[in-house]
N, C-alpha and C positions, 0 to 999 in steps of 0.2 A: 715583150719587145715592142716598142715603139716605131718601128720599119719595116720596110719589107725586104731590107737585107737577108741574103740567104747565107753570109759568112760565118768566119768560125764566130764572130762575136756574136752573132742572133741565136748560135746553138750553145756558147757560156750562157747568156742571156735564158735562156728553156732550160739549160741544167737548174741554175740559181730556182727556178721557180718551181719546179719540180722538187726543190730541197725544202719551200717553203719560205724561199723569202722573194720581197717584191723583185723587181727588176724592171729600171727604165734604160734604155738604151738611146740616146742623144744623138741625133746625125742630123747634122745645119743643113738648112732644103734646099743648097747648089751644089753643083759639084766643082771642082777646082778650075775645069775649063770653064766652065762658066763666069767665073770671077780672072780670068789672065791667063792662071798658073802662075807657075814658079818663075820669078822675074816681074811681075808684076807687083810691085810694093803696095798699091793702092788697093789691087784686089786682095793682096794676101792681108792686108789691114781690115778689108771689109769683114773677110773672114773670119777673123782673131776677135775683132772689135763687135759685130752681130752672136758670137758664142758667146761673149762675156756677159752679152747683155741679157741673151736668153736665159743662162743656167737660172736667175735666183728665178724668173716666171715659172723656169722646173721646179725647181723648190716648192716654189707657194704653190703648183699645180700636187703636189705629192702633197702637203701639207691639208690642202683642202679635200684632196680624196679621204683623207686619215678620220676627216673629222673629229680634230683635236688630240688623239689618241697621240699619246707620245712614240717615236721612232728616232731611230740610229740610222743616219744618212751614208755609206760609204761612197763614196768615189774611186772610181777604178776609170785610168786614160789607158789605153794600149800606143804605143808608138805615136803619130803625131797629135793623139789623143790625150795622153800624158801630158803634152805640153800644153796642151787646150786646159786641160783639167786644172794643171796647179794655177794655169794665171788666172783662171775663171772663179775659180774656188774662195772662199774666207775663213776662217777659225772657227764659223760654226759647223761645219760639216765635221762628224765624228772622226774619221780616217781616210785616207789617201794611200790607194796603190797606185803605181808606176809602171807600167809595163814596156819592155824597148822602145824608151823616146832617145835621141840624141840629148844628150847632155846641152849640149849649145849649138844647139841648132841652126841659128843664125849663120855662124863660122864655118860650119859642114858643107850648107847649100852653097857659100860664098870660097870659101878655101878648100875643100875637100877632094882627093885626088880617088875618091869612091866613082868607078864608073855612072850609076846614077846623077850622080853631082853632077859629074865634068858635063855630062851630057844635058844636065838643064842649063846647066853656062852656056852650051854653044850657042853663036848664035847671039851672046846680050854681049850689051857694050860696057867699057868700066863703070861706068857709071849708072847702068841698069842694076848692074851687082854691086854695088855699095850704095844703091839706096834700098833694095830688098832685104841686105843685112842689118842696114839702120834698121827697117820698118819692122823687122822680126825680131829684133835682139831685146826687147822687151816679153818676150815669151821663150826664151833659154833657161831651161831649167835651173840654172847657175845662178838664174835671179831672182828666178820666183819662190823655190823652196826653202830658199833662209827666211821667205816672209811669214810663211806659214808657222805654226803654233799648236801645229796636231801631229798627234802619230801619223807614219809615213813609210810605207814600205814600198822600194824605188829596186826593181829587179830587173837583171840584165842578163843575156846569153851568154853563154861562156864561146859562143859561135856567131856569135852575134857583129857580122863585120861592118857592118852602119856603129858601132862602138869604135871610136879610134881613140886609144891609149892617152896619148898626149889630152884631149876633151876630157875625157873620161877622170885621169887625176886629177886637172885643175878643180871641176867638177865635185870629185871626192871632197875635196879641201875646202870647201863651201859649204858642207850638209851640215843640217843640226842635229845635235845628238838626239834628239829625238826622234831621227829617222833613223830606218835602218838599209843598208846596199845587202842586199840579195843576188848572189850568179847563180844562174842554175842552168843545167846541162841544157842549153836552148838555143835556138838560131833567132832569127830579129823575130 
């Protein structure tokens, strides 16, 4: 693990390596109040637009550790991780999981009647909220994952209430068969 996160992800993170396989874990060096937060389009761009930039220097940084040695890169995003992961990603990375991301996320933080949601609305004017939905709607799962060209496994909570129905099947109607949708007994 590449942090000094003490979450459940640094402890997947030590499971993975413990099994024998590498494990890098990715976390951009602000945190989200640093950049706005939620309402601020320009910060939530710097965000989106400095991960994309970084993943492939991950890449060539895993590549050059290997010393030419051939490897199978997976990617695994959890929640807003997922959406980081597909738009950052390309067709050479071997597989992609998905773990609880909102489907179209853009629409969730902008329309969503999720007590989280409303509550990042208070407070912004109409026009704070329809330029943060522009600014984000380039990283909706709905758009990035038909781009992609790899297997794909994209799994959701059956408890999972950041999942809201309506998202979620337009969502559906979008995927390529070569991914597959996963519920499994889980909350976000």
């Amino acid at each position: 693990p590449a942090t000094g996160d003490k979450g459940p992800q640094r402890e997947e993170a030590l499971k993975l390596r413990d099994l024998g396989y590498a494990s890098l874990m990715y976390q951009p060096p602000y945190r989200r109040e640093d950049i706005g937060g939620i309402g601020d389009p320009a910060g939530e761009e710097k965000l989106w637009r400095d991960g994309r930039a970084e993943f492939p220097m991950v890449v060539t940084l895993i590549k050059n550790k290997l010393n030419g040695a051939r490897f199978t890169l997976y990617v695994v995003g959890k929640n807003l991780g997922g959406s980081f992961a597909a738009y950052s990603i390309d067709n050479s990375v071997s597989a992609l999981i998905v773990t609880g991301s909102v489907p179209i996320l853009s629409a969730f933080w902008a329309r969503s009647s999720h007590p989280v949601a409303v509550q990042s609305r208070a407070g912004l004017t109409a026009e704070q909220i329809a330029d943060f939905e522009l600014g984000t709607r380039n990283f909706d799962l709905i758009r990035t994952i038909p781009l992609l060209k790899i297997p794909m496994l994209i799994q959701f909570g059956s408890r999972d209430e950041w999942i809201e129905s309506e998202a979620f099947n337009e969502f559906a109607g979008h995927v390529p068969s070569i991914a597959r949708i996963s519920w499994t007994d889980d909350d976000h």
